[in-house]
PyMOL Python script that loads the backbone (N, CA, C, O; Angstrom):
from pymol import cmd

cmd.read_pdbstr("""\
ATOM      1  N   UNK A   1      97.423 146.680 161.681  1.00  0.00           N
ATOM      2  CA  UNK A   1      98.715 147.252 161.313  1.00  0.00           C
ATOM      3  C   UNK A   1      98.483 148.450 160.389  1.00  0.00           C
ATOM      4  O   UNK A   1      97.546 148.464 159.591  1.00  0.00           O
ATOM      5  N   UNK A   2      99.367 149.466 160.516  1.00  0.00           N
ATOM      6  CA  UNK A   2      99.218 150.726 159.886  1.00  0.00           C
ATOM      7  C   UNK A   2      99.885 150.016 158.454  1.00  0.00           C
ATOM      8  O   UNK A   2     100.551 148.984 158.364  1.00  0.00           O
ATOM      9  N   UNK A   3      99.393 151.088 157.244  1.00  0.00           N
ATOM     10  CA  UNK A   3      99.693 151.158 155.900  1.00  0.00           C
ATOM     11  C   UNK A   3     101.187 151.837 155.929  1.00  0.00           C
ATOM     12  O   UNK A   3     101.396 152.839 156.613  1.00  0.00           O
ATOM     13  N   UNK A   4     102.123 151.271 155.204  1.00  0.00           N
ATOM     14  CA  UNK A   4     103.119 152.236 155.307  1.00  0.00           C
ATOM     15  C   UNK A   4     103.121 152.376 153.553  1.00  0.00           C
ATOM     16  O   UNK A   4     102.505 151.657 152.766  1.00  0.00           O
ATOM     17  N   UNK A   5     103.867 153.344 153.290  1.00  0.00           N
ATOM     18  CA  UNK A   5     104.242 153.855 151.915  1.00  0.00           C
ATOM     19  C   UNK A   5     105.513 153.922 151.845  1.00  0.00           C
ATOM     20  O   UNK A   5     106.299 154.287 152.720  1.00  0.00           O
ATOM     21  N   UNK A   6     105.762 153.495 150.586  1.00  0.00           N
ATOM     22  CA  UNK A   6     107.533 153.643 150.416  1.00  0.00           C
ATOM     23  C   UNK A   6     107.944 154.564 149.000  1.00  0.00           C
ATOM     24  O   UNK A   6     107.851 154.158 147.842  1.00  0.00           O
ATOM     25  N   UNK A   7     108.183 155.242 149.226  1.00  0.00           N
ATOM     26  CA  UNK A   7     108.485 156.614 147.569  1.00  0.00           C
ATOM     27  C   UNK A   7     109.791 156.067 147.393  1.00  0.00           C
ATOM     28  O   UNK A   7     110.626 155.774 148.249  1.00  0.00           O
ATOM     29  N   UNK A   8     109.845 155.960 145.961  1.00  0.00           N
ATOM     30  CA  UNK A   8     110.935 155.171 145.108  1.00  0.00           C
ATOM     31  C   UNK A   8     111.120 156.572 144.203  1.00  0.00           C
ATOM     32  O   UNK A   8     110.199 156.904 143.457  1.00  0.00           O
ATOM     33  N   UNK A   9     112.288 157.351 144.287  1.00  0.00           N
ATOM     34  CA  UNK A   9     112.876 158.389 143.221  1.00  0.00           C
ATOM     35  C   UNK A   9     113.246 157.430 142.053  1.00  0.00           C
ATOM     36  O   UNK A   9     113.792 156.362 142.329  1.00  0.00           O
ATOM     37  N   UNK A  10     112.975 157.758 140.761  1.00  0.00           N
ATOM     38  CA  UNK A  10     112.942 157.012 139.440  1.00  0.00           C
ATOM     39  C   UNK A  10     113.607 157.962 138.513  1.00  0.00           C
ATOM     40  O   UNK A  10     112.871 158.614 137.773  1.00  0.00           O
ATOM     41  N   UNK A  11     115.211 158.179 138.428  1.00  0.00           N
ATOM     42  CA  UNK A  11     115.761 158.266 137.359  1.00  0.00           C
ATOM     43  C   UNK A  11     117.011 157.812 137.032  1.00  0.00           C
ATOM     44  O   UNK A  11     117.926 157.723 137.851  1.00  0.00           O
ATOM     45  N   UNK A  12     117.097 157.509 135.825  1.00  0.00           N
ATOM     46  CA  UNK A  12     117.738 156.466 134.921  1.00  0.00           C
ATOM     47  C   UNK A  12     118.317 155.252 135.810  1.00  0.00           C
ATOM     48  O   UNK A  12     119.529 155.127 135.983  1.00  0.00           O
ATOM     49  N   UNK A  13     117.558 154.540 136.253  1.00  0.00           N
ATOM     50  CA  UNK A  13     118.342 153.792 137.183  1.00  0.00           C
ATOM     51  C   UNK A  13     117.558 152.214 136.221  1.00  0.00           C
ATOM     52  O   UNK A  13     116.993 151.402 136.954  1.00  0.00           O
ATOM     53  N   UNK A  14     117.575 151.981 135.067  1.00  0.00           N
ATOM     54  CA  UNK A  14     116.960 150.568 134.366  1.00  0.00           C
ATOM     55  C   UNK A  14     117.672 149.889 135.011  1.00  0.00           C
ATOM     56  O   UNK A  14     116.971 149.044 135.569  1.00  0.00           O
ATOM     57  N   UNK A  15     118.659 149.775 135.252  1.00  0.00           N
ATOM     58  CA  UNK A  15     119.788 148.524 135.367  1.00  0.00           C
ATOM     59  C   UNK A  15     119.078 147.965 137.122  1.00  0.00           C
ATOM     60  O   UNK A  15     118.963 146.774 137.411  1.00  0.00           O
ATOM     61  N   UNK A  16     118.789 148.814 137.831  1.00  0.00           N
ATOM     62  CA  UNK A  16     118.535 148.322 139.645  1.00  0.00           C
ATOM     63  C   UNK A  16     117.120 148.221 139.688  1.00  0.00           C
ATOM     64  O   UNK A  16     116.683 147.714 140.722  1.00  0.00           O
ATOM     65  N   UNK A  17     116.213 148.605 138.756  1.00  0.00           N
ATOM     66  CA  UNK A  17     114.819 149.079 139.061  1.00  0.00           C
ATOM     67  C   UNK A  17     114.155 147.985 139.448  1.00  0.00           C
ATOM     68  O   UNK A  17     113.534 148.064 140.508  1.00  0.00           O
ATOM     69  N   UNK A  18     114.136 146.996 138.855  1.00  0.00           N
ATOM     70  CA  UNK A  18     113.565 145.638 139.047  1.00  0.00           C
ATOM     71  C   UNK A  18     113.834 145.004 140.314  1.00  0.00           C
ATOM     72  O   UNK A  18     112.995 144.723 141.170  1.00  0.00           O
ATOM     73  N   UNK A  19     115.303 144.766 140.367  1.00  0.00           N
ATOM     74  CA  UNK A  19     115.508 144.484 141.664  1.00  0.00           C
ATOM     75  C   UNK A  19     115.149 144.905 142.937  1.00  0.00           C
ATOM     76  O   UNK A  19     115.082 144.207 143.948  1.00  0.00           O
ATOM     77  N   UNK A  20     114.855 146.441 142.789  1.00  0.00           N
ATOM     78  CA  UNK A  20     114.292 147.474 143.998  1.00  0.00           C
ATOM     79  C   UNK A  20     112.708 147.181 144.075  1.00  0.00           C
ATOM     80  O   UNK A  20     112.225 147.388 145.188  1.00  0.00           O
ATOM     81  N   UNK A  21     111.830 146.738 143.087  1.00  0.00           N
ATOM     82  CA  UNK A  21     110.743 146.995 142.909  1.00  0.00           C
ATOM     83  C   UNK A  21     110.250 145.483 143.198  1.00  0.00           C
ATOM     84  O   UNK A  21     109.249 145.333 143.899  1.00  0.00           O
ATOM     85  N   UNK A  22     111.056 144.144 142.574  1.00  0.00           N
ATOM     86  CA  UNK A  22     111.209 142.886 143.223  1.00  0.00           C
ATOM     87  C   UNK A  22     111.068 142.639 144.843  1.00  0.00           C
ATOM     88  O   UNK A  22     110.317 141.861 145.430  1.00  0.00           O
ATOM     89  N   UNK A  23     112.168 143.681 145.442  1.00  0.00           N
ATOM     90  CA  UNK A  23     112.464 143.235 147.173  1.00  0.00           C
ATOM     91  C   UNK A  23     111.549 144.343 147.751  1.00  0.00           C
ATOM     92  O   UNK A  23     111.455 144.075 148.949  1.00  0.00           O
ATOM     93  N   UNK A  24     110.994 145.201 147.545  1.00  0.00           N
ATOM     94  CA  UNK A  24     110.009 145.872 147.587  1.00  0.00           C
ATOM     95  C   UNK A  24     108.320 145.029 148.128  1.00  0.00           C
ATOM     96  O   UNK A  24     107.703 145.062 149.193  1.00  0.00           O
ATOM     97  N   UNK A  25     108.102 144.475 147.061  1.00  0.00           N
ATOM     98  CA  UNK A  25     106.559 143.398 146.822  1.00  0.00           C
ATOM     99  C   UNK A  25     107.096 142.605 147.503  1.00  0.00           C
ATOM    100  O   UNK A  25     106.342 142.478 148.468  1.00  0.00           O
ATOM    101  N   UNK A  26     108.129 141.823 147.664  1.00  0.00           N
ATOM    102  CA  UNK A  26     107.997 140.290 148.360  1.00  0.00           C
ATOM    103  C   UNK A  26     108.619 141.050 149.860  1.00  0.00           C
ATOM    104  O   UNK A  26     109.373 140.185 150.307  1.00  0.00           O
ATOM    105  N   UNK A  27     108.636 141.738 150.413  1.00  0.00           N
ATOM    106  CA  UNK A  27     108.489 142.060 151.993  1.00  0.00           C
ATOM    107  C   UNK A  27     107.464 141.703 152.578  1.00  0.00           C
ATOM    108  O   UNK A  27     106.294 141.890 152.244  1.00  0.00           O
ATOM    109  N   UNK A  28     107.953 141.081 153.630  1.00  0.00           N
ATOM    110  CA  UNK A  28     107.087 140.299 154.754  1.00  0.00           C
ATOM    111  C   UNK A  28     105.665 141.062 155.344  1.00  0.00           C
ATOM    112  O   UNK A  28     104.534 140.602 155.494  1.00  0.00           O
ATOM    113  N   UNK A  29     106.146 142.246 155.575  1.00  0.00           N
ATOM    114  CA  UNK A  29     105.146 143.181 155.668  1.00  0.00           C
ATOM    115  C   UNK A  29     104.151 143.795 154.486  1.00  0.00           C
ATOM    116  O   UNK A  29     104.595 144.589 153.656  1.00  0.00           O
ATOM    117  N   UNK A  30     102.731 143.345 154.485  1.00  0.00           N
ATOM    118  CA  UNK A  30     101.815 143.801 153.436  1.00  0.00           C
ATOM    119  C   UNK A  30     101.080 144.451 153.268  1.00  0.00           C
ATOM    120  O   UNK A  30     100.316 144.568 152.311  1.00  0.00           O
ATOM    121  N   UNK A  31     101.195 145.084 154.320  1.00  0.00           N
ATOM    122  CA  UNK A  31     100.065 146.508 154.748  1.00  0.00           C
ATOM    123  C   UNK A  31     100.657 147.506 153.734  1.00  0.00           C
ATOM    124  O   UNK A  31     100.985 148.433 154.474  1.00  0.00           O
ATOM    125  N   UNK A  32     100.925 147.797 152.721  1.00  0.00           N
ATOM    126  CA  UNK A  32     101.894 148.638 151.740  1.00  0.00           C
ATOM    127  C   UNK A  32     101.634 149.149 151.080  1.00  0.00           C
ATOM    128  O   UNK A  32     100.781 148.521 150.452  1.00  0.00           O
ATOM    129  N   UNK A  33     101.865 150.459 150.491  1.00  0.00           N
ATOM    130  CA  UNK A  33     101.728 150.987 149.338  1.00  0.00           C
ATOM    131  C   UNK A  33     103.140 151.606 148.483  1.00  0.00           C
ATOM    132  O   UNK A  33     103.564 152.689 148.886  1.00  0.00           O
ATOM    133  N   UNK A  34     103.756 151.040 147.495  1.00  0.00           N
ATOM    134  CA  UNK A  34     104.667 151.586 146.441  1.00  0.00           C
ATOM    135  C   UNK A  34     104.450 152.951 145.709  1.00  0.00           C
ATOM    136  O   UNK A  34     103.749 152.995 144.698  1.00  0.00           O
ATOM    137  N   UNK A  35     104.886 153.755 146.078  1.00  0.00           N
ATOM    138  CA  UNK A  35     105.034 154.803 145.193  1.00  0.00           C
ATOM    139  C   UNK A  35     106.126 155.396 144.107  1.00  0.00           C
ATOM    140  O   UNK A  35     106.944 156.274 144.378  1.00  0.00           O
ATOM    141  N   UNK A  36     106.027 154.950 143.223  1.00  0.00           N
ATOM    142  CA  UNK A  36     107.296 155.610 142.071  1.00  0.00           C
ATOM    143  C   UNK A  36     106.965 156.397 141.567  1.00  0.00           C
ATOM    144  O   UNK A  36     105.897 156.519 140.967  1.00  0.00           O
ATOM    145  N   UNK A  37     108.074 157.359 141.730  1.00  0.00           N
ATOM    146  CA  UNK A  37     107.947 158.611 141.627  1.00  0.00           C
ATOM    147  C   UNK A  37     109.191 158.551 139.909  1.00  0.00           C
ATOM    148  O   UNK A  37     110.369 158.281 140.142  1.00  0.00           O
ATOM    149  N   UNK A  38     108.857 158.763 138.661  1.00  0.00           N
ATOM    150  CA  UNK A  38     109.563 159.087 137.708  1.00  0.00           C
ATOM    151  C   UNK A  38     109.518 160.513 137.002  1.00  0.00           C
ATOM    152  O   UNK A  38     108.750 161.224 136.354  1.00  0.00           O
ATOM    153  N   UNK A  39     110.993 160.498 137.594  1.00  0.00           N
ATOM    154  CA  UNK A  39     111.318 162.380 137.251  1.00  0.00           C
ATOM    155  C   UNK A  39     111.919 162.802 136.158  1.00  0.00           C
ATOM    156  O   UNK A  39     112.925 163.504 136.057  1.00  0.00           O
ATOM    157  N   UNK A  40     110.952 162.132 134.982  1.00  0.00           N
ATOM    158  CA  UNK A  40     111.540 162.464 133.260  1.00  0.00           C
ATOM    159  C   UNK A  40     112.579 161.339 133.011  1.00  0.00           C
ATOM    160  O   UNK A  40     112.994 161.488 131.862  1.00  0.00           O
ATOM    161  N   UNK A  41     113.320 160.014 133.753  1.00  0.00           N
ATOM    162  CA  UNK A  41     113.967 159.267 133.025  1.00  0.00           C
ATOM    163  C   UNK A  41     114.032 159.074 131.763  1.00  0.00           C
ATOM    164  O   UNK A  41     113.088 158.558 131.166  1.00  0.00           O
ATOM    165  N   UNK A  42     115.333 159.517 131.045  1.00  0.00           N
ATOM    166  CA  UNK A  42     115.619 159.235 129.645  1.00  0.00           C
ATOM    167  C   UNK A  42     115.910 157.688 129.583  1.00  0.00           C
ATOM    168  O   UNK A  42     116.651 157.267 128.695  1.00  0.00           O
ATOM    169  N   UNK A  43     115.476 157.024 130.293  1.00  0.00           N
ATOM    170  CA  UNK A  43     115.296 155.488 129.595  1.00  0.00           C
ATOM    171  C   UNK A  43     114.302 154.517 129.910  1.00  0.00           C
ATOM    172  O   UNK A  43     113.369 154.833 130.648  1.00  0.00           O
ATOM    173  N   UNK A  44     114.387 153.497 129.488  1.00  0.00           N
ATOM    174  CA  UNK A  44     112.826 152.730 130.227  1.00  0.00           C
ATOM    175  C   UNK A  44     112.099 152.876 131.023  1.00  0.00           C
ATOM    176  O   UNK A  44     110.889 152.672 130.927  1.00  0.00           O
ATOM    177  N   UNK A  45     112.833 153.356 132.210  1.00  0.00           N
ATOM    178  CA  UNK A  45     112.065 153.367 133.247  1.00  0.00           C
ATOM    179  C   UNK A  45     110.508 153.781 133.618  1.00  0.00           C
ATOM    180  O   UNK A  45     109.765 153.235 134.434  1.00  0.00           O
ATOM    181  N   UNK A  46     110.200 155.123 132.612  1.00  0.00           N
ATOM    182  CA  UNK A  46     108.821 155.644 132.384  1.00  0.00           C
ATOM    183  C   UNK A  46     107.633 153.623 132.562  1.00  0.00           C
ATOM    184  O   UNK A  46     106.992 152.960 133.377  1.00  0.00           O
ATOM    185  N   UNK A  47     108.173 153.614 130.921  1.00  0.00           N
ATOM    186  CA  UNK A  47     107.438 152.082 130.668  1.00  0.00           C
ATOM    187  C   UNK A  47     107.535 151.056 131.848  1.00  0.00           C
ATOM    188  O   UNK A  47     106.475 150.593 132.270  1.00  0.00           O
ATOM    189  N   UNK A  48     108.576 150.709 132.349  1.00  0.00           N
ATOM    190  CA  UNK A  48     108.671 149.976 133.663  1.00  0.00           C
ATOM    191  C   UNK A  48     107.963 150.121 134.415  1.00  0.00           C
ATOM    192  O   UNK A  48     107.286 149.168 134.800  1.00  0.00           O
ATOM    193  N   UNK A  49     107.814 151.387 134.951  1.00  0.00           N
ATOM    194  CA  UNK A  49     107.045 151.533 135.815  1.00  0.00           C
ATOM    195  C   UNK A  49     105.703 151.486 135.737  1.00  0.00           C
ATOM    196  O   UNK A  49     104.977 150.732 136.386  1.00  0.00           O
ATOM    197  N   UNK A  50     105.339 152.370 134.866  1.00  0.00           N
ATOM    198  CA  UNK A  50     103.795 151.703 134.278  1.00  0.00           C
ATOM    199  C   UNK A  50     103.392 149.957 134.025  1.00  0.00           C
ATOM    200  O   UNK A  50     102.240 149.551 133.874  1.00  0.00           O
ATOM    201  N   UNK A  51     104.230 149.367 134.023  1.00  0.00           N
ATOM    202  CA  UNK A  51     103.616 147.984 133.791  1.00  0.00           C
ATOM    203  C   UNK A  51     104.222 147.333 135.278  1.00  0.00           C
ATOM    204  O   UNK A  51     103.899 146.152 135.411  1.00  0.00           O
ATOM    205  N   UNK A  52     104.833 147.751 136.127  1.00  0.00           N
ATOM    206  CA  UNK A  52     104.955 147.202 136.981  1.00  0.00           C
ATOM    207  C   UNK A  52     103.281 147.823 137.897  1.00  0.00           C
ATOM    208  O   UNK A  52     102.574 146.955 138.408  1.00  0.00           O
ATOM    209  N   UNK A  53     102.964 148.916 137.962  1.00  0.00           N
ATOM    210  CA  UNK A  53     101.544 149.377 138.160  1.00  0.00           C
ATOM    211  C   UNK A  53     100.466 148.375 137.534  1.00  0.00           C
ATOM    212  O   UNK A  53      99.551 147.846 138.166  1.00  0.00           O
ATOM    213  N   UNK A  54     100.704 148.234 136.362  1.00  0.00           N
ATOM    214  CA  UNK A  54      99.217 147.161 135.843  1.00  0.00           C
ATOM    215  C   UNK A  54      99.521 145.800 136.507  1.00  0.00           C
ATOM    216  O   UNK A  54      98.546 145.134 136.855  1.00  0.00           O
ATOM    217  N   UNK A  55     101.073 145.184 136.779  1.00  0.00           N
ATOM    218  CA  UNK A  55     100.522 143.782 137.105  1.00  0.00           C
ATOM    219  C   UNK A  55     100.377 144.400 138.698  1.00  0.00           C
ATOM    220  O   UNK A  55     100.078 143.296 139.153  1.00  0.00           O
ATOM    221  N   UNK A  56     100.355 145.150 139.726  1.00  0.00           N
ATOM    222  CA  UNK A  56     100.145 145.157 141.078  1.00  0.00           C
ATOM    223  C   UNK A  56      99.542 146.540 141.421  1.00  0.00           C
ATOM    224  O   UNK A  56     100.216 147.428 141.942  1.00  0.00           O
ATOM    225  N   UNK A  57      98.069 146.692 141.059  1.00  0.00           N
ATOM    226  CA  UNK A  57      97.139 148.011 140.647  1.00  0.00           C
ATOM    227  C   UNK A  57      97.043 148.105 142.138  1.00  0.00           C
ATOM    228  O   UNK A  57      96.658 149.174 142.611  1.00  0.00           O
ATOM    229  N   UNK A  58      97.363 147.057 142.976  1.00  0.00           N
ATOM    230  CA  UNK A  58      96.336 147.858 144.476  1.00  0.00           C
ATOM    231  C   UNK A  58      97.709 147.927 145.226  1.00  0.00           C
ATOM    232  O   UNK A  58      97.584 148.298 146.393  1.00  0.00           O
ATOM    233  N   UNK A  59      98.810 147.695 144.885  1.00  0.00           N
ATOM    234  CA  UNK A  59     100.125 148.122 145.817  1.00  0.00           C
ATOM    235  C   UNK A  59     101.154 149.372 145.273  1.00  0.00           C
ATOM    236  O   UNK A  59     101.828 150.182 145.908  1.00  0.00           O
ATOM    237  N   UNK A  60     100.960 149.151 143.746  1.00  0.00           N
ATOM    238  CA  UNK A  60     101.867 150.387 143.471  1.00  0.00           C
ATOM    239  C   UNK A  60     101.450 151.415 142.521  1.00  0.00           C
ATOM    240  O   UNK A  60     100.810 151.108 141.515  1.00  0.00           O
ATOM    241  N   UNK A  61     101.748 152.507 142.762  1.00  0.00           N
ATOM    242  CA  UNK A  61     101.471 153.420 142.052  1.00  0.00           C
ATOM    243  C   UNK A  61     102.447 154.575 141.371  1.00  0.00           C
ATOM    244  O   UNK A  61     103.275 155.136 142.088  1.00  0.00           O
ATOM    245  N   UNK A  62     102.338 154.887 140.086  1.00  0.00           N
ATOM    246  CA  UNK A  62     103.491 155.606 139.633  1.00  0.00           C
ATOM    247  C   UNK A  62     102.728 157.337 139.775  1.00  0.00           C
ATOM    248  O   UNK A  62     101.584 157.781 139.881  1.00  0.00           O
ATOM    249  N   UNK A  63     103.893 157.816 139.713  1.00  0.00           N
ATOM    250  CA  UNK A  63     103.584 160.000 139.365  1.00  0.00           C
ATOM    251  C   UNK A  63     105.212 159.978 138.416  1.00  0.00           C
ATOM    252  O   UNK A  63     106.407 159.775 138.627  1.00  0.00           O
ATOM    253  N   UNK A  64     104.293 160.329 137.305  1.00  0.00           N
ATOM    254  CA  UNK A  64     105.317 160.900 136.037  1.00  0.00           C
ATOM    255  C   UNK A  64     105.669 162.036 136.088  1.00  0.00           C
ATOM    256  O   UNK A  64     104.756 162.775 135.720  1.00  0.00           O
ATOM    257  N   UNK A  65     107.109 162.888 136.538  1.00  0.00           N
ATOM    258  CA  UNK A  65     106.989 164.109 136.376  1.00  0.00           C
ATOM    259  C   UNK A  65     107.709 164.453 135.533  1.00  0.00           C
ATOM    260  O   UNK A  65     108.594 163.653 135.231  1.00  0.00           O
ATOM    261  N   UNK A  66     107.648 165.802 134.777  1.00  0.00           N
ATOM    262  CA  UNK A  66     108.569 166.195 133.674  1.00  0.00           C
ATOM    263  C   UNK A  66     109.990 166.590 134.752  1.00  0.00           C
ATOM    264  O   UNK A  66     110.085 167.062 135.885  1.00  0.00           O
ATOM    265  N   UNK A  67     111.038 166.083 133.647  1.00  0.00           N
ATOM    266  CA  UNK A  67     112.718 166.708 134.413  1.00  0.00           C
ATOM    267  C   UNK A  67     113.289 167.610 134.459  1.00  0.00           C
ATOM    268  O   UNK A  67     114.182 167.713 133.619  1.00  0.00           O
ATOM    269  N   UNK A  68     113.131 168.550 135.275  1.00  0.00           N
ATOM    270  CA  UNK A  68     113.841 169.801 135.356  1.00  0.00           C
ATOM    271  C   UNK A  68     115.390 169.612 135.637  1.00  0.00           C
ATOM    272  O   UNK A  68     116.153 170.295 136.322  1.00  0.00           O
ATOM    273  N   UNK A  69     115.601 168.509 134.916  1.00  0.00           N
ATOM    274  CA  UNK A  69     117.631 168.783 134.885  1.00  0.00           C
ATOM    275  C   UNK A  69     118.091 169.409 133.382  1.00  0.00           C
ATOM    276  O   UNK A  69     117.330 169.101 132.465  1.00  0.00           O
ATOM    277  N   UNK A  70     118.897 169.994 133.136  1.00  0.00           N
ATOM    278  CA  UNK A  70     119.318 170.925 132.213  1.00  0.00           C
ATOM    279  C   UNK A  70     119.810 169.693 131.190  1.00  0.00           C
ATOM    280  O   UNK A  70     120.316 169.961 130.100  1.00  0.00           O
TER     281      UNK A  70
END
""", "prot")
cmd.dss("prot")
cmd.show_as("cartoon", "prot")
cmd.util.cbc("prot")
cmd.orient("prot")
């Protein structure tokens, strides 16, 4: 089975993140790779995501970018 990747846009969304990142990992399909993508969130989410990376190092991976919203 091919690897699929799934890109997760990451801003200010604390309140759903878990839940998205929850039904995400427990899909039936495991050939996978998580990608979160955090685009300067002004709230947890930065930290979230980084520790959702340390407990699942070989499925997900974060890219921090600075926010170009005004």
């Amino acid at each position: 089975m091919p690897k699929v990747s799934i890109i997760v846009p990451i801003y200010n969304v604390e309140r759903f993140l878990n839940k998205c990142v929850c039904s995400l990992i427990n899909q039936t399909y495991k050939d996978i790779e998580i990608i979160l993508i955090n685009d300067g969130s002004p709230d947890n989410c930065p930290s979230m995501c980084d520790e959702y990376q340390r407990q699942h190092p070989n499925i997900i991976k974060v890219i921090h970018k600075s926010s170009r919203r005004g």
